[in-house]
Structure formats: C-alpha cells, structure tokens
N, C-alpha and C positions, 0 to 999 in steps of 0.2 A: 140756591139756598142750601140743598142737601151738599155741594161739593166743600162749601163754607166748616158745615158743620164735621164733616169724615176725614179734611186737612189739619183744623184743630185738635182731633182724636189723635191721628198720627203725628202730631208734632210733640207730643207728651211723652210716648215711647220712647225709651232708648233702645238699637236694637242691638249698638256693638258700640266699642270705643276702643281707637285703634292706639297703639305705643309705639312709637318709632321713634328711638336712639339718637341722641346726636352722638352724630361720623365725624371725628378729626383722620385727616386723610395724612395716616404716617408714613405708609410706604404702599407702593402700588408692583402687581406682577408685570412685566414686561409684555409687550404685546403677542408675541407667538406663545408664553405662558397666560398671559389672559386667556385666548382665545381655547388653548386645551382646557385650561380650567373650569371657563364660563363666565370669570368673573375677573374685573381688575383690582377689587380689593383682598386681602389676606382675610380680613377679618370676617368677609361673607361668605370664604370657601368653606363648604360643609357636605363632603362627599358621603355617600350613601355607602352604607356598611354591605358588600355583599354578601347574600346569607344562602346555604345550600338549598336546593329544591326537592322533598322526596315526594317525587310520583306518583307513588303508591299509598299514599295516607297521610293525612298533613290537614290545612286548614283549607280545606271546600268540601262541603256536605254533596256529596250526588254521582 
C-alpha cells in the first residue's frame, strides 16, 4: 500500500529534461585523428582551454 502511494508522488516530479540535438553526420575525422581527438565527429570536438597554475595563491582556501 505505502510503495503505491510514494511511486505516485515520484511520478509527478520532474527532476531534469534532457536536449540532445539532431546530428546530420557531414564529415567525420579519420581514424588515427579520431582517436587523438577523442571523437569522430568535428562537431563534438571541444578541447579544454589550458590555463596557468599559480601555486602560491589562487582558488583553494587552506
């Protein structure tokens, strides 16, 4: 009876709604560039910006 009543409650919630893109598949990287990449589409490569490290004072408290 009570697992009745607490799956109802939870079916009401929303907790996230996801958006994923439709992909037309225009060009693809070659397989030994996939594989440095990560990825075989152009459109999903999103390489991470390197940013300097100071040691001595920066963002960590302690």
């Amino acid at each position: 009876m009570n697992g009745d009543y607490y799956y109802a409650q939870r079916s009401q919630e929303a907790l996230a709604r996801a958006y994923v893109p439709f992909q037309i598949m225009n060009q693809v990287y070659s397989p030994s560039e996939a594989l440095e990449k990560g990825t075989l589409f152009p459109e999903l490569y999103r390489p991470y910006k390197v940013r300097e490290v100071d040691i001595y004072g920066g963002g960590f408290n302690g």
